[in-house]
ZASEBA-216334 format. One record per residue: x, y, z of N, C-alpha, C, O in turn; residue in three letters. Coordinates in steps of 0.05 Angstrom, whole numbers, padded with zeros to 5 digits, always signed. Example, Ala and Ser with C-alpha at 12.3 -4.5 7.8 and 13.67 -1.06 7.14 Angstrom:
residues 2
+00264-00114+00156+00246-00090+00156+00264-00066+00156+00285-00066+00169Ala/+00257-00045+00142+00273-00021+00143+00258+00001+00157+00268+00023+00161Ser/
This chain:
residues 298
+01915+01691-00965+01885+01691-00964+01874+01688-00992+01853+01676-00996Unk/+01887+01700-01010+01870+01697-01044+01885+01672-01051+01866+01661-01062Unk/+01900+01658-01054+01900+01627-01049+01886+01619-01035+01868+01607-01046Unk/+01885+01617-01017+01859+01601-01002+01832+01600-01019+01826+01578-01030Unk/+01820+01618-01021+01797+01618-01034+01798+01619-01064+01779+01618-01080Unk/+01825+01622-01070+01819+01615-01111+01827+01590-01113+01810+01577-01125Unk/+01853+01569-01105+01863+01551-01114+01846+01525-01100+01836+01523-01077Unk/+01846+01503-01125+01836+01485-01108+01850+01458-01115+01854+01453-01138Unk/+01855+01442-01099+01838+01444-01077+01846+01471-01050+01866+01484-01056Unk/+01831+01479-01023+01844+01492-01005+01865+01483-00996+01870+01459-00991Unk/+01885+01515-00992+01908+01501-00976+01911+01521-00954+01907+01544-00961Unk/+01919+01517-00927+01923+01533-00920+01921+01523-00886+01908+01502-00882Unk/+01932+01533-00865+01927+01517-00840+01907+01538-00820+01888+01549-00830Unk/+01916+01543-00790+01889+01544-00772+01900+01581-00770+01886+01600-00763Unk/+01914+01582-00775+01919+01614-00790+01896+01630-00808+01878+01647-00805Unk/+01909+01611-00835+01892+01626-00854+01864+01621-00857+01849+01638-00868Unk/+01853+01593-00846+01820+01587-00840+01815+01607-00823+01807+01628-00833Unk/+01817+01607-00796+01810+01633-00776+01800+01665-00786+01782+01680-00780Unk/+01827+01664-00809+01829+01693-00810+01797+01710-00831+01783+01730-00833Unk/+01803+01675-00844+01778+01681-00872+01755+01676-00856+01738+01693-00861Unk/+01747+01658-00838+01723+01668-00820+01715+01688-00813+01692+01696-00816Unk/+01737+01703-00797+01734+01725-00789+01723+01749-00799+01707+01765-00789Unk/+01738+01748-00828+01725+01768-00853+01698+01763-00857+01681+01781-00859Unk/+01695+01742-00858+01666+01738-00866+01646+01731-00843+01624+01721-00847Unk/+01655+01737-00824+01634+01743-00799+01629+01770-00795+01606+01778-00793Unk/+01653+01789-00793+01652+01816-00792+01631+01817-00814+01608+01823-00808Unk/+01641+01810-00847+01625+01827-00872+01595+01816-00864+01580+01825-00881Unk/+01583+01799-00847+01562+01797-00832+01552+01808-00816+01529+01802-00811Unk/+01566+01828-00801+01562+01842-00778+01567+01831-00742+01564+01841-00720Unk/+01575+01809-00754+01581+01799-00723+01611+01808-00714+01632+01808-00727Unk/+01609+01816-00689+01634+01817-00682+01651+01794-00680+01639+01776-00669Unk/+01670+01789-00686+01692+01762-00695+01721+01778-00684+01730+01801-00685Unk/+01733+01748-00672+01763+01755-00673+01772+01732-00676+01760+01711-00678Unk/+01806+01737-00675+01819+01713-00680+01837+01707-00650+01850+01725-00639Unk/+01833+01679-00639+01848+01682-00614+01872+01663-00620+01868+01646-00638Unk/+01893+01664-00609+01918+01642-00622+01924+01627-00589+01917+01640-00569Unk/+01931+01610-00588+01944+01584-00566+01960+01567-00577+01972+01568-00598Unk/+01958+01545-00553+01973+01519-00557+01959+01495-00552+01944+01494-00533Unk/+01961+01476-00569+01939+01454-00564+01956+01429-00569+01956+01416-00590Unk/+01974+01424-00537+01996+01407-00541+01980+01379-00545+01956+01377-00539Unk/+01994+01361-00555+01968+01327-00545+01992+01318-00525+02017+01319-00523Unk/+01970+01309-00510+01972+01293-00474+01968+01264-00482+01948+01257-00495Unk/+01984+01249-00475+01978+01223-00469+01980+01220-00442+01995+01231-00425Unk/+01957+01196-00441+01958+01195-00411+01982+01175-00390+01992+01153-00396Unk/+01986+01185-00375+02004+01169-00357+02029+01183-00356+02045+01175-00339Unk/+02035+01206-00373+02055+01218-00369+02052+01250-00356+02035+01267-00362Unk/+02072+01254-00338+02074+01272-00313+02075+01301-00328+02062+01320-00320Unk/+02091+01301-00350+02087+01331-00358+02088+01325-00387+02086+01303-00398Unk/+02090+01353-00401+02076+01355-00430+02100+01378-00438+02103+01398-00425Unk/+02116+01372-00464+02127+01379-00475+02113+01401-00498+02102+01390-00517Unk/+02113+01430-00498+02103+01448-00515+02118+01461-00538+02138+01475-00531Unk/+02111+01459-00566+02126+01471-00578+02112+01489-00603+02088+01495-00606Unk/+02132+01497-00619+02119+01522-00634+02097+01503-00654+02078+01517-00663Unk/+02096+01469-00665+02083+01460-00674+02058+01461-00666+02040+01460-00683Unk/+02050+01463-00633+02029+01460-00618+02010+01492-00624+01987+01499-00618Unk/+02029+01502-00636+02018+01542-00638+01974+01531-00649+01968+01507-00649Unk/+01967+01539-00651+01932+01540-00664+01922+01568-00656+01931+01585-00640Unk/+01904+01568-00672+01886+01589-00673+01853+01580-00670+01849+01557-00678Unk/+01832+01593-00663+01806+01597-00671+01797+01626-00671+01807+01648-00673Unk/+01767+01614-00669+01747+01653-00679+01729+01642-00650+01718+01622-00640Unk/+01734+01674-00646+01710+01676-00619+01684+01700-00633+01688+01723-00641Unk/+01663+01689-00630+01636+01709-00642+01631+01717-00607+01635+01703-00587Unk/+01619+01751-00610+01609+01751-00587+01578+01757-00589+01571+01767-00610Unk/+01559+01751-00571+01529+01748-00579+01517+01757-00550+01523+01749-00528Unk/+01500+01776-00559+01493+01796-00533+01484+01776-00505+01473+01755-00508Unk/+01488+01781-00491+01477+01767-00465+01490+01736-00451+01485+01724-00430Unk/+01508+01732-00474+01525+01710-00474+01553+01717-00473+01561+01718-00450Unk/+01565+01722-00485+01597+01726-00485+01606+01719-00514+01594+01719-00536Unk/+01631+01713-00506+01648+01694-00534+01648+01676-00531+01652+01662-00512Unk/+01643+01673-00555+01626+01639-00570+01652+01627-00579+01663+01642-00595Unk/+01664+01607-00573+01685+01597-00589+01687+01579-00620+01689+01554-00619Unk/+01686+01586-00637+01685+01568-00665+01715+01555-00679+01734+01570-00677Unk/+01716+01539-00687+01728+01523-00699+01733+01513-00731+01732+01491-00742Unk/+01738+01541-00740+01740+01530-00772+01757+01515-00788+01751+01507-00810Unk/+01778+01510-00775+01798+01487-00794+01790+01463-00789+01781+01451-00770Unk/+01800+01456-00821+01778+01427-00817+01803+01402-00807+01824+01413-00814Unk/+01809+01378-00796+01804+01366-00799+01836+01355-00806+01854+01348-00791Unk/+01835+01356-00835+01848+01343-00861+01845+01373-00874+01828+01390-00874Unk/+01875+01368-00886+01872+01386-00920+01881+01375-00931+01900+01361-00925Unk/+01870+01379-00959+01884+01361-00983+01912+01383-00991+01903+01406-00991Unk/+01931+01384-00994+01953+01399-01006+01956+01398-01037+01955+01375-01046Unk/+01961+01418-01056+01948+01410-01092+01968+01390-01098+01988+01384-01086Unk/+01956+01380-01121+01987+01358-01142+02008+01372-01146+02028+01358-01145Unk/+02011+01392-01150+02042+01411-01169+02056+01411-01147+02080+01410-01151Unk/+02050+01411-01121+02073+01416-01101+02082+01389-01095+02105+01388-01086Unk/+02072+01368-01097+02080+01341-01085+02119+01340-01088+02133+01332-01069Unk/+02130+01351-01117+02158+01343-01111+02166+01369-01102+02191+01372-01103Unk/+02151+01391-01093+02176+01406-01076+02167+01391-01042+02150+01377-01032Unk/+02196+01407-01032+02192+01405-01007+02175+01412-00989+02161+01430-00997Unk/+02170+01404-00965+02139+01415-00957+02147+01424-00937+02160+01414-00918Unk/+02137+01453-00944+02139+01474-00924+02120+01481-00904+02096+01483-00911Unk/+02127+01487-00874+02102+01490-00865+02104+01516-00855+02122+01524-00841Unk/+02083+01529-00862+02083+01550-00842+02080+01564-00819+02059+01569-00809Unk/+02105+01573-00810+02108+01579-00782+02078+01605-00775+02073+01623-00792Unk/+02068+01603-00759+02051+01620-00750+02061+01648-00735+02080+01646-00720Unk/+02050+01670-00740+02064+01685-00721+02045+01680-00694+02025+01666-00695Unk/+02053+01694-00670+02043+01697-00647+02029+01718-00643+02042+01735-00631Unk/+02008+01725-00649+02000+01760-00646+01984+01760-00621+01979+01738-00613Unk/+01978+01775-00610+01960+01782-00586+01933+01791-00596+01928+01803-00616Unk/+01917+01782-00578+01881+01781-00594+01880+01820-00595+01891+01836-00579Unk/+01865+01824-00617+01867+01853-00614+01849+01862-00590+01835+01844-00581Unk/+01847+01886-00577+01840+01910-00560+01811+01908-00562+01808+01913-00586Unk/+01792+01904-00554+01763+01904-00554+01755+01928-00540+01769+01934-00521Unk/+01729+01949-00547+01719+01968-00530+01705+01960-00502+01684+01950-00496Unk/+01723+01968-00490+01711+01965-00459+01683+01958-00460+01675+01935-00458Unk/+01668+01981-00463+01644+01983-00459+01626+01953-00472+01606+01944-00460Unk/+01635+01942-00494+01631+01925-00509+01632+01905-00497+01613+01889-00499Unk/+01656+01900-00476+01660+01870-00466+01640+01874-00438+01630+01854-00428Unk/+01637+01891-00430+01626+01901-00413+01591+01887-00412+01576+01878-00395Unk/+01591+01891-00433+01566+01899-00441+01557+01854-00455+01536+01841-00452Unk/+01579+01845-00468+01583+01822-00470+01595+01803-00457+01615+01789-00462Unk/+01580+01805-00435+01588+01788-00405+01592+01761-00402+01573+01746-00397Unk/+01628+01746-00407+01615+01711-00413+01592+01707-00381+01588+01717-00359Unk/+01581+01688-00399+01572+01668-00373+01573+01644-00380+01576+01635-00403Unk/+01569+01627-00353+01564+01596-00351+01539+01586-00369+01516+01596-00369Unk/+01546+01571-00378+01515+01553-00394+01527+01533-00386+01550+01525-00384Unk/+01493+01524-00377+01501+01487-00368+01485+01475-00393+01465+01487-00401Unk/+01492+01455-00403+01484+01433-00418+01456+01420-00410+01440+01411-00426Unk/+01453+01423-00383+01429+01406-00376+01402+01421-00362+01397+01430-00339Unk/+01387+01419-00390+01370+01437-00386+01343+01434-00366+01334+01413-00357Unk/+01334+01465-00361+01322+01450-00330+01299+01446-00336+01291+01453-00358Unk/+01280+01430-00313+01253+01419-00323+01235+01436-00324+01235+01447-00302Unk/+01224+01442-00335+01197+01457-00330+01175+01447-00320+01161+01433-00335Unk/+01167+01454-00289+01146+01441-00267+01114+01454-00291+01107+01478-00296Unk/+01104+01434-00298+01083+01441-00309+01059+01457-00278+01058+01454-00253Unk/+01045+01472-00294+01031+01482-00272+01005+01472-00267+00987+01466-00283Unk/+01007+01473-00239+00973+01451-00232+00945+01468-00231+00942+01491-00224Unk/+00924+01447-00239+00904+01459-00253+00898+01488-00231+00903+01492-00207Unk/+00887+01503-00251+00879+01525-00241+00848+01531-00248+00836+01524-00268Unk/+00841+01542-00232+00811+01545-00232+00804+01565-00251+00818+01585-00248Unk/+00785+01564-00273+00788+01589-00287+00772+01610-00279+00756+01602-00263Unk/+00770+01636-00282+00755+01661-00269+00731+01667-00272+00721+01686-00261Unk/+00710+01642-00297+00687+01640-00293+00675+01624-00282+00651+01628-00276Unk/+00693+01597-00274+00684+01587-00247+00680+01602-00229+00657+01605-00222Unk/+00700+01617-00218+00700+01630-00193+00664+01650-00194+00647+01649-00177Unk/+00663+01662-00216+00652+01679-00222+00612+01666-00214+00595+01677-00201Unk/+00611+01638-00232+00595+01636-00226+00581+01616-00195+00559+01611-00185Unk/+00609+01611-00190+00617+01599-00160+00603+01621-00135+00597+01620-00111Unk/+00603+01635-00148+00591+01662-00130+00566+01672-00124+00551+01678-00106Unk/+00569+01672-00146+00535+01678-00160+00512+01648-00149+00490+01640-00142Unk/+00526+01644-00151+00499+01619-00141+00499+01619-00108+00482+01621-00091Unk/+00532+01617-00108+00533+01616-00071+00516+01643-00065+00497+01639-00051Unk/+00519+01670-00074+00507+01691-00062+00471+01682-00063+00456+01685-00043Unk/+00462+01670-00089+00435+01666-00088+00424+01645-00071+00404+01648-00058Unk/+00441+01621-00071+00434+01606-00047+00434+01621-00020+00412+01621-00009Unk/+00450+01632-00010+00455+01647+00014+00414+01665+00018+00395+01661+00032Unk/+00423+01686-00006+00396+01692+00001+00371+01682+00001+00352+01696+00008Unk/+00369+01658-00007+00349+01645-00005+00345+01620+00023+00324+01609+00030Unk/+00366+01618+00032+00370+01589+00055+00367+01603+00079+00354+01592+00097Unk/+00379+01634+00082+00383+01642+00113+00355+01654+00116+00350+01655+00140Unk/+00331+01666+00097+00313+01675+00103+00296+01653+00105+00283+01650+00125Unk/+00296+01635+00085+00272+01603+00090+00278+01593+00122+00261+01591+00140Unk/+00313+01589+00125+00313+01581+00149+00300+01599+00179+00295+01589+00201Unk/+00298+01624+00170+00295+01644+00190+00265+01642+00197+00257+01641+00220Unk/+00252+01642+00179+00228+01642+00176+00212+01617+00193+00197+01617+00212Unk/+00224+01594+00175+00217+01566+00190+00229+01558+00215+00225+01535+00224Unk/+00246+01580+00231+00250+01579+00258+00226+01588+00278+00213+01575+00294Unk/+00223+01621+00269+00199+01630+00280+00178+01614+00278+00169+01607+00300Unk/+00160+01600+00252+00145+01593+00262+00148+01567+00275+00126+01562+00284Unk/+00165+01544+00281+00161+01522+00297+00166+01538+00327+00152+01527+00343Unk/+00179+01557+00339+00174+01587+00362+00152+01580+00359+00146+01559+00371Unk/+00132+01594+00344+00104+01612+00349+00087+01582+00359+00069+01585+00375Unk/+00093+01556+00349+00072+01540+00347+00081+01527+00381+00062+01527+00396Unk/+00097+01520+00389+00113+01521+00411+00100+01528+00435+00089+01515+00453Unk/+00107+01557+00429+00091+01574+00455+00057+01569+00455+00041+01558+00470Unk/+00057+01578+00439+00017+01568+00434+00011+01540+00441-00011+01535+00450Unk/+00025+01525+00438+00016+01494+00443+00015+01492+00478-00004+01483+00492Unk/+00044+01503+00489+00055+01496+00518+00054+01524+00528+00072+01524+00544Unk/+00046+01539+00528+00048+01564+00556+00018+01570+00556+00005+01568+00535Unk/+00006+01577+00582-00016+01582+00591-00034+01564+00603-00025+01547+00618Unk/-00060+01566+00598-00082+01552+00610-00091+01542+00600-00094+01559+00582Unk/-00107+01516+00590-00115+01504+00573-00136+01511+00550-00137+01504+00526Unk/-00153+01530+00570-00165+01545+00556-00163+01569+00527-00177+01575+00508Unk/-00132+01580+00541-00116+01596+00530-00098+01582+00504-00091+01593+00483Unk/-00092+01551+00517-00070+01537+00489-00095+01524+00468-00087+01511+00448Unk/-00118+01527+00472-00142+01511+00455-00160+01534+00434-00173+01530+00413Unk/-00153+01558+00450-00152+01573+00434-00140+01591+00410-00151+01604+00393Unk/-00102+01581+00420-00082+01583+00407-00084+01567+00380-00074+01579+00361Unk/-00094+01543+00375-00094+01527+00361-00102+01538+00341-00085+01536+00323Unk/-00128+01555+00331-00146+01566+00322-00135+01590+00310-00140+01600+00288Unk/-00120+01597+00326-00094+01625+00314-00077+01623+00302-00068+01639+00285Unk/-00069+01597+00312-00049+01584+00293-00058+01578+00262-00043+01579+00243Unk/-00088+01571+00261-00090+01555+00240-00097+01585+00223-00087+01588+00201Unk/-00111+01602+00231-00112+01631+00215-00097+01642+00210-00102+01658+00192Unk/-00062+01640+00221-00038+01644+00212-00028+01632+00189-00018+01643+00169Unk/-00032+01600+00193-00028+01593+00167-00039+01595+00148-00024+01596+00129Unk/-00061+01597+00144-00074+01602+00121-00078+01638+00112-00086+01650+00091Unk/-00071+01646+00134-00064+01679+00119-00035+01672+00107-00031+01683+00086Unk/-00021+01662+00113+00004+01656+00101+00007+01641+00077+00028+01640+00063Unk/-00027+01623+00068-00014+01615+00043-00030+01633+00030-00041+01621+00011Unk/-00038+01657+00030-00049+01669+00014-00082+01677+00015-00093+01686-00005Unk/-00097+01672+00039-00121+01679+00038-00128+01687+00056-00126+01676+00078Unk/-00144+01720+00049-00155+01726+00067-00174+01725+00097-00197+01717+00102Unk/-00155+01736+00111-00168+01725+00139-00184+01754+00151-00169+01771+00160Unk/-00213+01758+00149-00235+01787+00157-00225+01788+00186-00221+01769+00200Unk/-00221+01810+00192-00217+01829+00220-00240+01830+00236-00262+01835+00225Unk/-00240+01828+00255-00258+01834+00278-00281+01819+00268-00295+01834+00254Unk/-00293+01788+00270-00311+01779+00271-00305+01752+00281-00281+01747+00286Unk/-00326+01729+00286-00331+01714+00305-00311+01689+00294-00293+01692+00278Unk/-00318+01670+00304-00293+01648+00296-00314+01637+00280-00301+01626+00262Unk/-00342+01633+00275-00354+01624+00260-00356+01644+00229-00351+01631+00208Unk/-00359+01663+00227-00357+01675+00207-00326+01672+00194-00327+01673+00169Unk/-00300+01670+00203-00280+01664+00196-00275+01648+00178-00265+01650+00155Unk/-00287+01623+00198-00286+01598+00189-00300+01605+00165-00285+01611+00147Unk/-00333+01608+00158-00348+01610+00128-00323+01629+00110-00313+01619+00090Unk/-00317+01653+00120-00299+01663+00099-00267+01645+00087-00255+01651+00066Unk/-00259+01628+00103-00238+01617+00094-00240+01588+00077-00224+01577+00062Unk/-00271+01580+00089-00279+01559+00077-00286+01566+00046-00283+01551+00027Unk/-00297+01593+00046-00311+01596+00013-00283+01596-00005-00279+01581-00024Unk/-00262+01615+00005-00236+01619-00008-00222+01592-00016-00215+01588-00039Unk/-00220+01575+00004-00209+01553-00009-00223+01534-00026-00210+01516-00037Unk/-00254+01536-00028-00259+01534-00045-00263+01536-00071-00267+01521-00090Unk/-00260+01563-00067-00259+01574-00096-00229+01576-00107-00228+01592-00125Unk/-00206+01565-00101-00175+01568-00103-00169+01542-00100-00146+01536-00093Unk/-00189+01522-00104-00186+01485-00100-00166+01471-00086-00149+01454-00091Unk/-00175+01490-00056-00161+01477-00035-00174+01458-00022-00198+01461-00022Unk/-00163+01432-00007-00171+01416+00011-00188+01433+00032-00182+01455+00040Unk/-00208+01418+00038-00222+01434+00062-00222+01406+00077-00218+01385+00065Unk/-00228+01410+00105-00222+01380+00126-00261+01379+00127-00278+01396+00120Unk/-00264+01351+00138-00305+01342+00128-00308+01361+00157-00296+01366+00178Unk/-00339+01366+00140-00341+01392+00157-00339+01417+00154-00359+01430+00159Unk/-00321+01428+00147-00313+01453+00139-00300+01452+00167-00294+01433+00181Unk/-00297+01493+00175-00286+01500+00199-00296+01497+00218-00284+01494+00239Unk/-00320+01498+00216-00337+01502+00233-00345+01483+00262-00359+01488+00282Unk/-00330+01463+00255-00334+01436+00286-00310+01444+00295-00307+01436+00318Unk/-00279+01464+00281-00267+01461+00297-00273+01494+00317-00265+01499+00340Unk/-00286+01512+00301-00288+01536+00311-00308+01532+00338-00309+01545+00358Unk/-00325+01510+00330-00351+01506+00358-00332+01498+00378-00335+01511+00399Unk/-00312+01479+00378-00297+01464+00398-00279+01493+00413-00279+01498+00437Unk/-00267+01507+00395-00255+01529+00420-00272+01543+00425-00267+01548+00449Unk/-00300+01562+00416-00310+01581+00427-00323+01564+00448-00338+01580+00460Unk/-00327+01538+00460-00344+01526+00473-00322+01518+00493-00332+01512+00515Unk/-00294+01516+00491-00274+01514+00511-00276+01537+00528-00279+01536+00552Unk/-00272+01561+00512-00272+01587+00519-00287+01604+00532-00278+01619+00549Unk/-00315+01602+00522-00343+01609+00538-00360+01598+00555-00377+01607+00570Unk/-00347+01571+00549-00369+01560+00575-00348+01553+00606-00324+01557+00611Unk/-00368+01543+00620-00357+01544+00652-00346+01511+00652-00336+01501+00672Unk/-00347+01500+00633-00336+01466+00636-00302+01474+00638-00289+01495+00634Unk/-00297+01443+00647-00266+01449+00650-00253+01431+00625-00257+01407+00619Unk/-00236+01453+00612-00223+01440+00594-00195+01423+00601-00177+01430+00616Unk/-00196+01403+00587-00179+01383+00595-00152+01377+00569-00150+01387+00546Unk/-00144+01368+00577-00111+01365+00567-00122+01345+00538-00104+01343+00522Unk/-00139+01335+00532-00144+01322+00511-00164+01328+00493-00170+01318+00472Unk/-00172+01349+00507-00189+01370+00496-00175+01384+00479-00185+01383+00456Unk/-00143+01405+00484-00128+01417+00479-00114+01394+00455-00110+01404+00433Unk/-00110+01375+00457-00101+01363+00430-00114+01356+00409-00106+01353+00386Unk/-00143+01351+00422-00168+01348+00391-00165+01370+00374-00162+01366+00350Unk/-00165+01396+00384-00164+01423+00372-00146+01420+00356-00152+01415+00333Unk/-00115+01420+00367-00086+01412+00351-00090+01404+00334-00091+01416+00312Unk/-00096+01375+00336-00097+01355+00321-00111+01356+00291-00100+01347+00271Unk/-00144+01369+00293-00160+01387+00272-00146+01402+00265-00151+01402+00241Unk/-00125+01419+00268-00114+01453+00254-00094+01436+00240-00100+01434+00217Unk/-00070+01423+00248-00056+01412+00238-00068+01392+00212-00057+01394+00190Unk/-00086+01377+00216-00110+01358+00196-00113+01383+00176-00102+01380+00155Unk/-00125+01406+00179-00140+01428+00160-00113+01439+00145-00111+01436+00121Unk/-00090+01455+00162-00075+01465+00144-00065+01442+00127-00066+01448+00102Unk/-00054+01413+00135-00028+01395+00122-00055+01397+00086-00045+01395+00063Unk/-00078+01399+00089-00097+01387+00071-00087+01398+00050-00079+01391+00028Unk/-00090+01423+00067-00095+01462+00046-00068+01455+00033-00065+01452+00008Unk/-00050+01454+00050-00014+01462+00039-00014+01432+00015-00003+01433-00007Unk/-00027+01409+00025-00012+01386+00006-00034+01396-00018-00027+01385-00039Unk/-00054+01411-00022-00065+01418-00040-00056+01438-00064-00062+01436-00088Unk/-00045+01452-00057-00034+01480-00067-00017+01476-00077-00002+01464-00061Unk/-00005+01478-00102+00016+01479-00126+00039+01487-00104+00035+01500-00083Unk/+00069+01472-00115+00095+01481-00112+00097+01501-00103+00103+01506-00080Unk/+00090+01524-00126+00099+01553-00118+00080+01557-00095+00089+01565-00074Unk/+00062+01554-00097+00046+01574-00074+00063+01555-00044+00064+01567-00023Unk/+00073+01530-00046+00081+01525-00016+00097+01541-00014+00093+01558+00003Unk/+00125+01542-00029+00139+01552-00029+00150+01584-00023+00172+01591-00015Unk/+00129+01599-00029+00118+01619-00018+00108+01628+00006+00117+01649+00015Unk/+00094+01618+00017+00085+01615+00037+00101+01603+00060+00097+01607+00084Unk/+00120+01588+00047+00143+01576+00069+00155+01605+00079+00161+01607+00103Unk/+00159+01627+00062+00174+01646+00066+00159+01668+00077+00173+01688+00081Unk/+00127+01673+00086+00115+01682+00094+00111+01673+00129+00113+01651+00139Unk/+00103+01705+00146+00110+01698+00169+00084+01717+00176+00083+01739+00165Unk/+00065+01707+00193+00047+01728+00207+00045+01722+00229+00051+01700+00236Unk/+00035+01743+00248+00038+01737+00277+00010+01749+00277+00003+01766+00261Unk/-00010+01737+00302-00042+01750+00298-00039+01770+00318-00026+01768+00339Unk/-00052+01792+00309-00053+01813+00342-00084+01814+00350-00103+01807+00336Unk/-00085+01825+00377-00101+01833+00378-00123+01838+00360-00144+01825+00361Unk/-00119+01857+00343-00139+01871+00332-00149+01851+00313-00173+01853+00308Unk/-00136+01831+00301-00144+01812+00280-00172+01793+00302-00194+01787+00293Unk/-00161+01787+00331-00173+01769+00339-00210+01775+00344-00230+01761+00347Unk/-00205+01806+00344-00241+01812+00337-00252+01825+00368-00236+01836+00384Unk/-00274+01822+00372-00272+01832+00399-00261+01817+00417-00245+01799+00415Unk/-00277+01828+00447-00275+01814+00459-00287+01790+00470-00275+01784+00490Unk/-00302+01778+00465-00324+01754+00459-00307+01738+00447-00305+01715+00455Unk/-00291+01749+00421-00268+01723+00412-00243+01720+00423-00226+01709+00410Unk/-00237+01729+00447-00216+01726+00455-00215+01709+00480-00233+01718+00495Unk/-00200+01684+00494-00198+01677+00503-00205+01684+00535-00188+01700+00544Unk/-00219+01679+00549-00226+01687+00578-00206+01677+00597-00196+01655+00594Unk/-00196+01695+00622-00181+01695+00643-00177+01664+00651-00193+01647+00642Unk/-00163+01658+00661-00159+01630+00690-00179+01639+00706-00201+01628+00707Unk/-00173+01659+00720-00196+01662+00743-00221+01674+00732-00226+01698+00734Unk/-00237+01657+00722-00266+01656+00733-00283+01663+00755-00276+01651+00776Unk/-00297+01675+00757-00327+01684+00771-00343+01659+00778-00351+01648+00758Unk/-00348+01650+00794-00371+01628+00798-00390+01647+00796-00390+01670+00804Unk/-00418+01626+00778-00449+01635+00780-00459+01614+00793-00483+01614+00799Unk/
C-alpha cells in the first residue's frame, strides 16, 4: 500500500486499488468494504466457462442509508508498471481469497438493498386547480345574487297574483273598481303617500300634487277622469259593461307605466321589491267601497 501511493508511476492490481479506497472512504466516514470474486470472460457460443485463480477480482461496496451497497470500481483500466523493473521478471501477484468481513446486523438491517430501475417515472403534471379565492368570491356573489333574485322574483309573483284576481274574479262593478286599487298600490309602492279614509277624488288630488312635486309623469287630466269613471260604475244604477272594465285598466296601467318610466333607476328598482296589499281600512268608508251584485231597485 505505501508503494502504491509513493512510487510513480502506480503499481499495483484490483487488490491493492480496492483496499486504498476503502481507507479513504472509511477516513470519510462512509462505510466501505472490500468484496473479492471471479470475473471469468465468456465468449459467446461456447457451452461452459473455464475459471481460474487469474479470474480472482475485487471491488468496494459503499453502503448509503435507504439504498443498500453501492458497488464501485476502482482499478483502472491499464497500469503503467515503472522502468527499473522492465528486465526483471514479471511477477504477478497472487491475490489472497478472504471472506468480506462481518457487518453489524442491525446495520444491514437497517441498509436494506433495493431495486432501482433506470427508468425514471413520469410525473403526471396536475390539472388546473381552482384557487381558494375563486371559490371564495364564487360565493359571495352567488350568496348576493341569491338574495337578491328569490325576493325580486317573489315579490314580482305576487303582484302579477294581485293584478290577476282584481282584473278576473267578481262583478264588473267590483273588477272596475279593482283597477283603482291597483293603481293606489302601485304608487304607494313607488314611494308616495296614499291618505286613509277619504274619497277617490281627494286621493287622486293628493297623489297628483306628490308626483308633481317628485317630477313624476302624471296621465292628461290628472286622476281625476279616472276616479269619476269608477265611483260612477259603482254608485250609479247603470250597468257596467265588460268594456267599461277595460277603459279603467287600460287608464291605471297608462298612469302607473308614466310614473314608473319617469322615476330614476333606483327608485324602480325599489319599488320592484316593494309589495302592498290595500285593506279595508285604506279604502275609506263605505261610500268608497264597491256596492253588492244585488241591488235594490228604486
Amino acid at each position: 500500500m505505501s508503494e502504491l501511493f509513493s512510487r510513480q508511476p502506480m503499481v499495483g492490481d484490483e487488490e491493492q486499488y480496492t483496499s486504498a479506497f476503502a481507507l479513504m472512504a472509511r477516513h470519510l466516514g462512509y462505510p466501505t468494504r472490500v468484496v473479492m470474486g471471479f470475473d471469468p470472460k465468456v465468449t459467446s457460443g461456447n457451452s461452459t466457462v473455464v475459471v481460474t485463480g487469474k479470474d480472482v477480482t475485487a471491488w468496494n461496496e459503499v453502503a448509503f442509508k435507504g439504498v443498500g451497497w453501492v458497488p464501485f470500481y476502482p482499478t483502472p483500466t491499464k497500469t503503467d508498471a515503472p522502468q527499473a523493473l522492465t528486465t526483471k521478471p514479471k511477477i504477478e501477484p497472487q491475490p489472497q481469497v478472504r471472506q468480506p468481513p462481518t457487518s453489524n446486523q442491525k446495520q444491514d438491517e437497517v441498509l436494506t438493498p433495493v431495486k432501482t430501475s433506470d427508468k425514471s417515472q413520469k410525473v403526471k403534471k396536475p390539472s388546473f386547480v381552482v384557487p381558494g379565492w375563486a371559490w371564495a368570491v364564487s360565493g359571495a356573489i352567488g350568496i348576493l345574487l341569491l338574495a337578491v333574485i328569490v325576493p325580486y322574483r317573489t315579490v314580482a309573483a305576487l303582484k302579477r297574483r294581485r293584478r290577476a284576481r282584481r282584473l278576473l274574479i267578481g262583478p264588473p262593478e267590483r273588477r272596475i273598481a279593482a283597477s283603482w286599487d291597483e293603481m293606489i298600490d302601485r304608487y304607494s309602492e313607488l314611494g308616495l303617500e296614499v291618505p286613509k279614509r277619504s274619497t277617490r277624488l281627494q286621493v287622486s288630488q293628493a297623489i297628483e300634487s306628490q308626483a308633481t312635486e317628485q317630477s313624476l309623469m302624471v296621465p292628461t287630466g290628472g286622476f281625476v277622469s279616472l276616479a269619476n269613471i269608477v265611483d260612477t260604475a259603482v254608485f250609479s244604477s247603470q250597468v257596467v259593461t265588460d268594456g267599461t272594465v277595460e277603459q279603467a285598466w287600460r287608464q291605471t296601467d297608462a298612469a302607473t307605466k308614466a310614473s314608473l318610466d319617469s322615476a330614476g333607476w333606483l327608485r324602480r328598482r325599489i319599488a320592484s321589491f316593494r309589495y302592498r296589499r290595500q285593506t279595508q281600512a285604506d279604502a275609506g268608508s263605505a261610500m268608497a267601497r264597491p256596492r253588492r251584485s244585488s241591488r235594490a231597485s228604486t
